[in-house]
C-alpha positions in Angstrom: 28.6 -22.5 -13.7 26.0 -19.6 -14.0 23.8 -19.4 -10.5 20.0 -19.5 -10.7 17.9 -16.5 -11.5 16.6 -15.6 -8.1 12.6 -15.5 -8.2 10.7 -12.7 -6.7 7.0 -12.3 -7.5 3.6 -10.3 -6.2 0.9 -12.6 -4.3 -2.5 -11.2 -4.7 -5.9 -12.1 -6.5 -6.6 -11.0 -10.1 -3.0 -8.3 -10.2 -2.4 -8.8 -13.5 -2.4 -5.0 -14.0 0.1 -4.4 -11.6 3.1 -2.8 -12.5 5.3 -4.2 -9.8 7.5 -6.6 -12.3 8.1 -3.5 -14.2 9.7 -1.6 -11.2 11.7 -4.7 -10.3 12.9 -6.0 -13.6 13.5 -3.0 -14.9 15.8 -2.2 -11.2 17.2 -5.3 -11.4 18.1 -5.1 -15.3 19.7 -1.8 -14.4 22.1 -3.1 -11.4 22.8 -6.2 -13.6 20.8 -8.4 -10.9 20.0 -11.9 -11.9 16.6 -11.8 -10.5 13.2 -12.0 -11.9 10.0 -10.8 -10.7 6.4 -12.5 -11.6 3.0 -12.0 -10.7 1.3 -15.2 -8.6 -2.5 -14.8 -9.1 -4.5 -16.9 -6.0 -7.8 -16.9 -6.2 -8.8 -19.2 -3.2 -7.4 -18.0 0.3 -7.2 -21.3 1.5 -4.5 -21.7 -0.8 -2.2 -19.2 0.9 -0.2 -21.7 3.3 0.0 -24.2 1.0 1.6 -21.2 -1.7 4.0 -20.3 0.9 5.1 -23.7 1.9 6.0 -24.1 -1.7 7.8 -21.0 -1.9 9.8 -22.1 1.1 10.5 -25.7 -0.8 12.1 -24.3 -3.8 13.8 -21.6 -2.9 11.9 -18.4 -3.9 13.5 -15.5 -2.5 10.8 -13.5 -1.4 7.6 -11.1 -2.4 5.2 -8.5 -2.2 2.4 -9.3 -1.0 -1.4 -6.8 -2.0 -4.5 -6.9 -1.4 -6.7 -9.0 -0.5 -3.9 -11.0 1.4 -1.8 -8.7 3.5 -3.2 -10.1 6.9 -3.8 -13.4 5.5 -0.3 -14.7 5.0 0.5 -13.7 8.5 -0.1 -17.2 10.3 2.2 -18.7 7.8 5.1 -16.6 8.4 8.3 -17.1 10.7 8.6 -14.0 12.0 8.2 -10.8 11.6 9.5 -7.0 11.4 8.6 -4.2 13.9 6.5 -2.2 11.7 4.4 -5.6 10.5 4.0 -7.3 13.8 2.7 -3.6 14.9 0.0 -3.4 12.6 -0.7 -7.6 12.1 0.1 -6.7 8.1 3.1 -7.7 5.5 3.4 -6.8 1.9 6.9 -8.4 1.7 8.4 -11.4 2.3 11.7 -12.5 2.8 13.2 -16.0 2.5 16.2 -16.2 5.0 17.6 -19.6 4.1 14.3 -21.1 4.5 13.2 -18.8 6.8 9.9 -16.5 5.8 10.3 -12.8 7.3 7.4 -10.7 7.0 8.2 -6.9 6.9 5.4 -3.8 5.7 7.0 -1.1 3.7 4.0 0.5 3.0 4.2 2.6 6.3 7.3 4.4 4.5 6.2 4.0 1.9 2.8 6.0 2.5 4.6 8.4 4.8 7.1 9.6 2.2 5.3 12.0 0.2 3.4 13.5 2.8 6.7 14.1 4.9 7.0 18.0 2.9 4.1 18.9 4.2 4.5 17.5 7.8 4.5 20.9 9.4 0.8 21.4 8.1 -0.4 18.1 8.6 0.6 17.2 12.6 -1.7 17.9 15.2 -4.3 17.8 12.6 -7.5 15.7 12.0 -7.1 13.1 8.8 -9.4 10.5 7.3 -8.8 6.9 6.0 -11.4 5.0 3.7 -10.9 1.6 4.2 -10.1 -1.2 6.8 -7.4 -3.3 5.3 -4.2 -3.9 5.6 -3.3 -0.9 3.6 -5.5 1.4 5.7 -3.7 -0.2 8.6 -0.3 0.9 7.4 -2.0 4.5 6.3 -2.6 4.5 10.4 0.3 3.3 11.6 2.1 5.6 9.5 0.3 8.6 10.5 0.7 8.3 13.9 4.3 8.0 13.7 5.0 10.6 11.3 2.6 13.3 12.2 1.0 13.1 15.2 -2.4 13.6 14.3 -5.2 15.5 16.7 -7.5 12.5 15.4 -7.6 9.7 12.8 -11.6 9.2 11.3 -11.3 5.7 9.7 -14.7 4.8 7.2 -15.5 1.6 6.6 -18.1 -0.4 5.6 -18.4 -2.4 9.0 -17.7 0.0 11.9 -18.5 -2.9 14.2 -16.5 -5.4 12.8 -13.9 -3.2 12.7 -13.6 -1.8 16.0 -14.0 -5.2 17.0 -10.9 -5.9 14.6 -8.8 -2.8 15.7 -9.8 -3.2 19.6 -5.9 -4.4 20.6 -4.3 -1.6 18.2 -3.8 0.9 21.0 -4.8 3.8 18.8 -6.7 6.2 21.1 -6.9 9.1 18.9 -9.1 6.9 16.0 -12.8 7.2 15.5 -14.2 4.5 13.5 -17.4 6.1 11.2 -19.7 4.3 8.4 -18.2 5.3 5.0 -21.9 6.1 4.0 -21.7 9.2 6.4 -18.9 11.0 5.4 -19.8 14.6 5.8 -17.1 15.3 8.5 -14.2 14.9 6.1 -14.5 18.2 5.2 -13.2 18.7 8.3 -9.8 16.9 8.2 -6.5 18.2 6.6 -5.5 14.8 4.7 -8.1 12.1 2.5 -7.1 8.8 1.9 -8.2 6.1 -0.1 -6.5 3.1 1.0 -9.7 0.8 -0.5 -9.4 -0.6 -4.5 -12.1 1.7 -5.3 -11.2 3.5 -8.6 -8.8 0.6 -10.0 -8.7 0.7 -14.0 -12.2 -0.8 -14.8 -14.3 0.8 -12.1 -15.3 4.3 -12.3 -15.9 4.8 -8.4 -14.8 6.8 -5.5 -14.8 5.9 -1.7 -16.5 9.0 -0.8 -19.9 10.5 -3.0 -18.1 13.3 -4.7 -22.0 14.8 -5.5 -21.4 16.3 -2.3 -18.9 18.4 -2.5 -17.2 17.7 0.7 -13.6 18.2 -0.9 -11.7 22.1 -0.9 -8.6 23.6 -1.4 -7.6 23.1 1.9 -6.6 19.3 1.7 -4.2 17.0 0.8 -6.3 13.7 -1.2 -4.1 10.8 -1.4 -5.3 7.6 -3.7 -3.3 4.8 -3.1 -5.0 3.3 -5.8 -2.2 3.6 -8.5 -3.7 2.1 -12.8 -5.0 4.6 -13.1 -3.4 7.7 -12.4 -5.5 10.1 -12.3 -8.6 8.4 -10.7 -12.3 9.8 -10.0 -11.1 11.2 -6.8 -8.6 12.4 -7.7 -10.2 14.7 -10.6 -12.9 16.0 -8.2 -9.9 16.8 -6.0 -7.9 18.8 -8.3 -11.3 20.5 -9.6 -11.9 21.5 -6.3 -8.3 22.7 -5.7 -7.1 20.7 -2.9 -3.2 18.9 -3.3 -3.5 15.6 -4.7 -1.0 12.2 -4.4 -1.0 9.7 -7.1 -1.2 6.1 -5.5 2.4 6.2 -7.7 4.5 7.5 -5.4 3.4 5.1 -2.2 4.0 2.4 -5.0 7.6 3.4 -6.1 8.3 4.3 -2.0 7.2 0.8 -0.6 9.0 -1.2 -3.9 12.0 0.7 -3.1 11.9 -0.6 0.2 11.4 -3.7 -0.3 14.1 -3.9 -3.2 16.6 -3.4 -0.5 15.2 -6.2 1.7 15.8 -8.4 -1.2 18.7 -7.3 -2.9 20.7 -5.4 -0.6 21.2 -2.9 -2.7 19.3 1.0 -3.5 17.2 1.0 -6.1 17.6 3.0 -9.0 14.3 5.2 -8.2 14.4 8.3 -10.5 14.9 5.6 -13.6 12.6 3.2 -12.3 9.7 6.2 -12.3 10.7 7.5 -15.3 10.1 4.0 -16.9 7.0 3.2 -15.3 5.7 6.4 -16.2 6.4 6.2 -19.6 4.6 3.0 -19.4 1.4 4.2 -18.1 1.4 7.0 -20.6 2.1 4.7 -23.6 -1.3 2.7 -22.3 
């Protein structure tokens, strides 16, 4: 008797766009998996335990877990991984025979294509837009990997976010209001870890009218449909290095692949798919 197909799916709010079931499917079609991967829209937060539970009921075996719910599903979990009780954020779960395990691959994840360019980028001064659980793992991330003179973290809510971040133990962050940015001309490394420039919008986290950008940076968007996003064009025109939110997609699904499966992921295949997706579009 042929088992069940083993579900795996993407909790988040409004994600149809994402192209997470593509990189799965399309990994687990190559290994000859018999797993599936869906997308689980949830519009109402309160919702979240009561999703989980379910998941837990009939057997799901685990997902990825984006914004805005990365912190939420926390309190329903039953444990958790080094790297996501660290940072109080998961964007997988696991099901352990019943058991929900909350890991964060996005710390790799992020980390991995900056790791060439360590040598330039420790002891340096690098910024963060955003306050969520994907700026947390941009954090956590660079203070393990690079060693960073200072972190400068804009967001919209200094005060609710220091208030937020007071137990983190990070003494080498300064929290600033994103609508005073002028000192990230200062810092080796830009990150957007906010949705700010997703496929329908037309924004960027930081006014690009000012010019604060140069060809001494690295500018990372995690923000990955579309490619090439506002801030990322003003990036390249004003020569800096610039990472598509593409590669801390395919280095956090990789990750989390394993925890599911077992098994590497066919990466080079996988990207070569997905980008021949996003080019067909």
């Amino acid at each position: 008797m042929k088992k069940a197909t083993k579900i795996l799916g993407l909790i988040g709010h409004a994600v149809d766009y994402s192209y997470s079931p593509l990189i799965h499917n399309r990994a687990c079609m190559l290994l000859g998996l018999d797993y599936h991967y869906t997308i689980f829209n949830i519009a109402d937060p309160c919702m979240i335990g009561d999703a989980l539970r379910g998941a837990r009921a009939l057997g799901l075996a685990g997902f990825n877990v984006t914004i805005p719910y990365k912190k939420t599903v926390v309190p329903f979990l039953d444990d958790l991984s080094g790297e996501a009780s660290s940072i109080q954020a998961v964007n997988t779960i696991v099901n352990e025979g019943g058991k929900l395990i909350g890991h964060n691959t996005d710390i790799a994840g992020f980390a991995a294509p900056l790791l060439p360019s360590r040598e330039s980028i420790t002891g340096k001064t690098l910024s963060i837009f955003g306050g969520g659980g994907a700026a947390l793992a941009a954090i956590e991330a660079f203070n393990r990997f690079f060693a960073p003179k200072e972190i400068l973290l804009f967001v919209r809510d200094p005060e609710k976010t220091r208030t937020l971040l007071m137990k983190s133990g990070h003494n080498n962050l300064t929290i600033l209001h994103s609508g005073n940015p002028e000192k990230v001309s200062e810092c080796r490394v830009v990150v957007n870890a906010t949705p700010i420039g997703t496929r329908g919008s037309n924004g960027s986290p930081l006014p690009l009218e000012q010019k604060l950008l140069h060809s001494g940076q690295i500018v990372y968007d995690m923000v990955y449909n579309p490619l090439d996003t506002p801030l990322l064009r003003a990036a390249k025109q004003a020569g800096a290095t610039t990472i598509s939110g593409i590669e801390m997609l395919v280095g956090q699904a990789e990750r989390s692949f394993s925890l599911w499966t077992g098994m590497q992921m066919p990466t080079a295949a996988v990207k070569e798919a997905l980008l021949q997706e996003i080019q067909q579009q």
